[in-house]
C-alpha positions as CSV (number, residue, x, y, z in Angstrom):
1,X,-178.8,187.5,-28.8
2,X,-177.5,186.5,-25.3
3,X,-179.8,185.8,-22.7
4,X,-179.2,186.2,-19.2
5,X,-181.2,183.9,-16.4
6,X,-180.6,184.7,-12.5
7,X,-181.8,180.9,-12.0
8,X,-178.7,179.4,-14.3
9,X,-175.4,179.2,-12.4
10,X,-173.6,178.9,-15.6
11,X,-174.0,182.5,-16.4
12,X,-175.3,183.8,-20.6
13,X,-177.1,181.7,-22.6
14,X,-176.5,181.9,-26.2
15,X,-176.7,180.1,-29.7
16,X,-174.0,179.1,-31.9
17,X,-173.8,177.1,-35.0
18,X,-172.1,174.1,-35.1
19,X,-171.3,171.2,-37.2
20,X,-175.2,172.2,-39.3
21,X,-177.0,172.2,-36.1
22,X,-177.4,174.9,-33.4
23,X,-175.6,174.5,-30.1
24,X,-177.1,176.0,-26.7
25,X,-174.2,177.6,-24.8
26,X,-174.0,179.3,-21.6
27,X,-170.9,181.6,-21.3
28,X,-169.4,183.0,-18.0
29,X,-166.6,184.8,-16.8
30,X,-163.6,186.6,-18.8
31,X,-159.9,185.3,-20.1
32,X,-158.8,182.1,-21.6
33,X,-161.5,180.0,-22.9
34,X,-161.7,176.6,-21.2
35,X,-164.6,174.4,-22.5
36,X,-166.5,172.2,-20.3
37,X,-168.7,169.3,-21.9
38,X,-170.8,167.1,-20.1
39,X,-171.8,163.2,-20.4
40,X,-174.7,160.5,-20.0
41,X,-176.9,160.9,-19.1
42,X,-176.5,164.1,-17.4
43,X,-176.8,168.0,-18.3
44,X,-174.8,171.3,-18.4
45,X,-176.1,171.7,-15.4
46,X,-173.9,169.2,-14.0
47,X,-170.9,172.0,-13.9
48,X,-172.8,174.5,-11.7
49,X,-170.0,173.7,-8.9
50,X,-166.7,173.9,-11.6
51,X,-168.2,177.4,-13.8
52,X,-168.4,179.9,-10.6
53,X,-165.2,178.4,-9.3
54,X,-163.3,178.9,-13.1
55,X,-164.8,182.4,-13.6
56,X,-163.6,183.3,-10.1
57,X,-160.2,181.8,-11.3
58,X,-160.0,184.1,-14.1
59,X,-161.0,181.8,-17.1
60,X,-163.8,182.1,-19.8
61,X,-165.8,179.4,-19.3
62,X,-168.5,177.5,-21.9
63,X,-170.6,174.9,-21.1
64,X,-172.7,173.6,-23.8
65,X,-175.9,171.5,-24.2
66,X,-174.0,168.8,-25.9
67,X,-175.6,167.7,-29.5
68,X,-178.8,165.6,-28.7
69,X,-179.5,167.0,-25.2
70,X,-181.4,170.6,-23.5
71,X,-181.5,173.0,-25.7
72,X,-179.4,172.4,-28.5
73,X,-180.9,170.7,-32.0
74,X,-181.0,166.8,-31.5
75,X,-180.6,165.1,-35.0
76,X,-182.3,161.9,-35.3
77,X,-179.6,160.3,-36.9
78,X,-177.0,158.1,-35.1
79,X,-174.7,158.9,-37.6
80,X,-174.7,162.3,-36.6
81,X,-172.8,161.9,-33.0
82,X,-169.7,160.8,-34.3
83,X,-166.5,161.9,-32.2
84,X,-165.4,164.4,-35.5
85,X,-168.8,166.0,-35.1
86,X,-168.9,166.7,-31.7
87,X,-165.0,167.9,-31.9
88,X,-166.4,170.2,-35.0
89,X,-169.1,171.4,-32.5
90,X,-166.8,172.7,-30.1
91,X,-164.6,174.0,-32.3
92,X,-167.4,176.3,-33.0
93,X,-168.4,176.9,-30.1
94,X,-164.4,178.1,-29.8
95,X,-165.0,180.1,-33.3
96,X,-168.2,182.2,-31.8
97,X,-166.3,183.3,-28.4
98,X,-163.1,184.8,-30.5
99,X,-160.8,182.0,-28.4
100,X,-158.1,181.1,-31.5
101,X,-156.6,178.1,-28.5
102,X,-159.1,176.6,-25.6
103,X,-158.7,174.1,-23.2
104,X,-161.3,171.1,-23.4
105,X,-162.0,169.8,-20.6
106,X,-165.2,166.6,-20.3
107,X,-166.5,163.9,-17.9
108,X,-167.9,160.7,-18.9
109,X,-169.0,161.0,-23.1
110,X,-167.9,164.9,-22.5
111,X,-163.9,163.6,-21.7
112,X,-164.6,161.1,-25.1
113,X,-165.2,164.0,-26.6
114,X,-162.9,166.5,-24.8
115,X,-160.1,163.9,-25.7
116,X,-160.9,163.7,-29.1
117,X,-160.9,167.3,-29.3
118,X,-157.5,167.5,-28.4
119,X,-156.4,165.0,-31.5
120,X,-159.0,167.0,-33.6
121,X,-158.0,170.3,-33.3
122,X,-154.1,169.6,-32.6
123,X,-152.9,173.6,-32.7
124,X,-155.9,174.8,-31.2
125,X,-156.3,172.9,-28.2
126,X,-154.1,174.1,-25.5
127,X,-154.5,171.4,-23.1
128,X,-157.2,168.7,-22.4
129,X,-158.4,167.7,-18.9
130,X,-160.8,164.2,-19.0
131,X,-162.9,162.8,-16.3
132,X,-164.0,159.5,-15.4
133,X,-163.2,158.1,-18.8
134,X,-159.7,157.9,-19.8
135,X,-157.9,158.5,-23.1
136,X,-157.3,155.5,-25.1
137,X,-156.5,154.3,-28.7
138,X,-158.9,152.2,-30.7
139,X,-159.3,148.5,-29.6
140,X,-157.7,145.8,-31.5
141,X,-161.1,144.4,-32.2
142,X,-164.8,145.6,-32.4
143,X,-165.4,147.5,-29.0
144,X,-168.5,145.0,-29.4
145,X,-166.8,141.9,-30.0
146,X,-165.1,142.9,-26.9
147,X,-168.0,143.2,-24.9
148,X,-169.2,140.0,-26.6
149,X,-166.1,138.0,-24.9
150,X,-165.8,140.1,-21.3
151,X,-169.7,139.9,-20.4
152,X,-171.1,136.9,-23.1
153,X,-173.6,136.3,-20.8
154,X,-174.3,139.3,-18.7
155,X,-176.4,142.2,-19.3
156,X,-174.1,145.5,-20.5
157,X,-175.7,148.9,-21.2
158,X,-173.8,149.6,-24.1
159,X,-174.7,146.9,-26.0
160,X,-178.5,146.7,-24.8
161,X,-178.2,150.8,-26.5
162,X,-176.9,149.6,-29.9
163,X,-180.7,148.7,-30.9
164,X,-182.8,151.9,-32.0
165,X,-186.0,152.4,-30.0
166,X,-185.1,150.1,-27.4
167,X,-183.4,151.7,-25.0
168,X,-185.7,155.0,-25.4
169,X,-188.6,152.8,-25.6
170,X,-187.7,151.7,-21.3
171,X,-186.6,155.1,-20.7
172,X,-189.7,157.4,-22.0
173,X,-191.8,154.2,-20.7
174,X,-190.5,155.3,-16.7
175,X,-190.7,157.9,-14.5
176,X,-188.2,160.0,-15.2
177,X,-187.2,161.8,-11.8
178,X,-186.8,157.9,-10.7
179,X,-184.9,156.6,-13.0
180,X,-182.3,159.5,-13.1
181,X,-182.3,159.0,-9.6
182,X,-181.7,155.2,-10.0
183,X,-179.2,155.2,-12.8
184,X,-177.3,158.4,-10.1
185,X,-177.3,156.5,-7.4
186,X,-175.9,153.3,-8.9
187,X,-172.7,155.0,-10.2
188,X,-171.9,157.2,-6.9
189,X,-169.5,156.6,-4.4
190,X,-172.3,155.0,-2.3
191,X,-174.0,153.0,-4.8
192,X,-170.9,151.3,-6.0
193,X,-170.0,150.8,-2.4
194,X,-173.3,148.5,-2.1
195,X,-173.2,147.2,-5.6
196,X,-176.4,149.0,-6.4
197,X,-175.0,148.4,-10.3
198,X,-175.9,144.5,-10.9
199,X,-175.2,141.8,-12.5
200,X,-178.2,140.3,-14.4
201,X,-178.7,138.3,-17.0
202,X,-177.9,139.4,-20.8
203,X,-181.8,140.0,-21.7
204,X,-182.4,142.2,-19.1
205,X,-183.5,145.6,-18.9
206,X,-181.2,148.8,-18.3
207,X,-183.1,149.6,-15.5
208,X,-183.2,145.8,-14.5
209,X,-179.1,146.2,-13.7
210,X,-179.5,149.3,-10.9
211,X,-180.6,149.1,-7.4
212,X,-183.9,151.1,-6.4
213,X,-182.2,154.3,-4.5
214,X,-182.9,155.0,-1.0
215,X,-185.7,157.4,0.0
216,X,-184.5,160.9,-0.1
217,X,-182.4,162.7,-2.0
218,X,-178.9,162.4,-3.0
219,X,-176.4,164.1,-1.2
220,X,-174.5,165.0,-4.6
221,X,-178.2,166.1,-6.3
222,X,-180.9,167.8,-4.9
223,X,-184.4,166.8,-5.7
224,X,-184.5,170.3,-7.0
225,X,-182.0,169.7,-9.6
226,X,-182.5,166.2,-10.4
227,X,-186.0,168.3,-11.5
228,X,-184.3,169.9,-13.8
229,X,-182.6,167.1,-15.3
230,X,-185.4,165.2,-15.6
231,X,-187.5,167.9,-17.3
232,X,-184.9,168.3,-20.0
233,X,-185.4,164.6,-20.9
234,X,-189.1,165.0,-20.8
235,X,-188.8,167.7,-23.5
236,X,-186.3,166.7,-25.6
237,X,-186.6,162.5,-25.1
238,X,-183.8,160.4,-25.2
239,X,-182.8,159.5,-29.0
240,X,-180.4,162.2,-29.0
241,X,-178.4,161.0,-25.9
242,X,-178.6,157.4,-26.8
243,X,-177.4,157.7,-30.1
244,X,-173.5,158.9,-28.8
245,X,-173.4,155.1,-28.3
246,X,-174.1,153.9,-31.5
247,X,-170.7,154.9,-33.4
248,X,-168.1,152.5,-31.6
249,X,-166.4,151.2,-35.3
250,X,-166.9,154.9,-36.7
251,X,-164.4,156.4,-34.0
252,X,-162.4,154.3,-34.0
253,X,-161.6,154.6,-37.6
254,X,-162.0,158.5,-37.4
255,X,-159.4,158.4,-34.7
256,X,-157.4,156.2,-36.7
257,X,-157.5,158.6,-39.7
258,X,-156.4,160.8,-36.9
259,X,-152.8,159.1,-37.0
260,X,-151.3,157.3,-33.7
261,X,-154.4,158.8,-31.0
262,X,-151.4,160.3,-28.9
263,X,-152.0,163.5,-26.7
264,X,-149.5,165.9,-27.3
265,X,-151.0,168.8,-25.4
266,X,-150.6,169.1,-21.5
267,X,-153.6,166.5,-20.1
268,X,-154.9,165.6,-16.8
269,X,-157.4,162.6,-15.8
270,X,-159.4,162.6,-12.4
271,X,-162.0,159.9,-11.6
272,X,-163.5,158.7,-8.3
273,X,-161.8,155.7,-6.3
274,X,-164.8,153.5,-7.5
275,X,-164.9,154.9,-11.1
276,X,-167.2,152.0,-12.8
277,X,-165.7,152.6,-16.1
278,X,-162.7,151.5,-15.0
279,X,-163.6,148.2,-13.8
280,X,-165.1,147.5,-17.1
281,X,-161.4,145.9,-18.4
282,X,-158.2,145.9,-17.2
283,X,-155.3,148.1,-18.7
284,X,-157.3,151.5,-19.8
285,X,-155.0,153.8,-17.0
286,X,-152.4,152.1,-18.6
287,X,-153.3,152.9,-21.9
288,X,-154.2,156.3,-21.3
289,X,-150.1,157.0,-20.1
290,X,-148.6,155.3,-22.8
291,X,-150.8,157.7,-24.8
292,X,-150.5,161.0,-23.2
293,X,-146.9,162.7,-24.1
294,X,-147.6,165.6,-21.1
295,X,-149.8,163.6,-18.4
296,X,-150.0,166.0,-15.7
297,X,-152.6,165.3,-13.4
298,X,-154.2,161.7,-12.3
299,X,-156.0,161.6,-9.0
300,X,-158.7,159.0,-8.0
301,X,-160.5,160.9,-5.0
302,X,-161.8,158.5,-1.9
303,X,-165.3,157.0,-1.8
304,X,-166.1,159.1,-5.2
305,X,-167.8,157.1,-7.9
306,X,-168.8,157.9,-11.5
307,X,-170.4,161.7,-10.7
308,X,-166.8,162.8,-9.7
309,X,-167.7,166.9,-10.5
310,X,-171.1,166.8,-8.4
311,X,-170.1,163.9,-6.0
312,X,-166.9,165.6,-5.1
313,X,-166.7,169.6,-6.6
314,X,-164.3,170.9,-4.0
315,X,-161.4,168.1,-5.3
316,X,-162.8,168.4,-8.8
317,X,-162.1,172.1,-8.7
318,X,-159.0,172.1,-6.4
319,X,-157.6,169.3,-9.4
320,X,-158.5,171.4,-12.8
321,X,-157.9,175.0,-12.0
322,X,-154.2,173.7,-10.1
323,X,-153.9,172.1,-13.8
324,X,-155.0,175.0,-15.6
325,X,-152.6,177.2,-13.8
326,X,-149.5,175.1,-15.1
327,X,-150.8,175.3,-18.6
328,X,-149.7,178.2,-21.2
329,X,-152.4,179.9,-22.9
């Protein structure tokens, strides 16, 4: 059954079944379903600005405890987070709410997903909307190998996760509320500005490569919410979340099962003028236009870094429901 909580901003709770595990949901609102999916290492929480605003717009809206994180079931397995089996999830998640076409729409791992999604479920999904990370096709190489020749000597978060333990090991080891607050800071607007993201040698730790944040909160996340954040990684540790990084050669082949990875549906991109991911390589905007038939939106807010939904809601809201208004349901 349902359950409603005065304290969640995202309106019902409910559980689905998805791809053999159960999937916390909170529903809100009425009309056509759009899907909201969050990343790393963040929670559903992290829409509380975009669900009021959507349901005010006249949209369904569900935002889901993504496999491995809050309240949904987080298999042990890194095998288990492929891109399919998150696409499967949400096409569940579409399945329980009655919604025959939805619109995905994902920031960081969530517009991964939300892109693959789109691929997945080709006459279902009306229109995709990514954040942060854009589409692309699969590398010509090992995402790894890549890594291997753009940083060979530098320390890179994504291969420093590849190793099973290791990465959960540093992060259960800390004090959570700090280093949410660390890793947060480091990817805003304001921590990019003052390269609180560093470069340190290839052994170091993940929390060796951010800056300490200042004292007091952030302006983009309460204490009171960060709370919340951090109490969801206390309960349900860190495996889950870690293990979305740990499929690299397993998409890529999925997607190329998938045929030529180009979006057909109506899409939009939005990331933050000092969007990290995209000073990782060159070419990936590129990329995602030669492989988006219907590109629609791309705006790069001022002074916004990685957080782009919390960092700057107004834009982000302003940019998907003026998208979602063009789009045919």
């Amino acid at each position: 059954m349902p359950t409603s909580d005065a304290a969640n901003p995202l309106g019902v709770t409910r559980t689905v079944r998805g791809a053999g595990i159960d999937l916390c949901v909170h529903v809100a609102g009425d009309g056509p379903l759009v899907v909201l999916m969050h990343g790393w290492p963040e929670q559903s929480l992290s829409w509380r600005h975009q669900v009021p605003a959507l349901a005010a717009a006249g949209f369904r809206v569900a935002t889901p405890d993504m496999r491995g994180y809050g309240q949904s079931d987080k298999p042990e397995a890194p095998d288990a987070y492929t891109m399919n089996t998150v696409a499967a999830d949400m096409g569940a998640v579409a399945d329980a709410l009655g919604a025959a076409r939805w619109v995905a729409v994902g920031h960081d791992w969530g517009a991964i997903a939300a892109w693959r999604c789109a691929l997945y479920h080709p006459d279902r999904v009306a229109a995709v909307f990514g954040m942060s990370v854009p589409h692309t096709s699969p590398p010509p190489m090992p995402l790894l190998s890549l890594i291997d020749q753009l940083f060979p000597d530098r320390f890179f978060y994504i291969r420093y996760f590849q190793s099973v333990g290791v990465g959960e090991a540093e992060l259960e080891g800390a004090d959570t509320m700090t280093a949410l607050k660390q890793i947060f800071y480091g990817g805003s607007g304001p921590g990019m500005a003052a390269r609180a993201i560093r470069q340190v040698p290839r052994d170091a730790t993940l929390l060796q490569s951010w800056a300490s944040a200042p004292d007091g909160p952030l302006p983009f996340l309460p204490d009171q919410e960060l709370a919340r954040y951090a109490a969801a990684f206390d309960a349900g540790g860190w495996r889950g979340p870690l293990n979305w990084y740990r499929n690299f050669d397993r998409n890529a082949a999925d997607a190329r099962a998938l045929g030529d990875s180009v979006i057909q549906q109506p899409a939009g991109f939005l990331a933050g003028e000092l969007e990290p991911v995209l000073m990782f390589w060159p070419g990936q905007l590129e990329n995602m236009r030669g492989h988006c038939k219907d590109l629609r939106v791309e705006a790069r807010p001022a002074g916004v870094g990685h957080w782009i939904q919390q960092e700057a809601p107004e834009a982000t809201n302003a940019a998907l429901i003026g998208f979602l208004s063009g789009v045919t349901l």
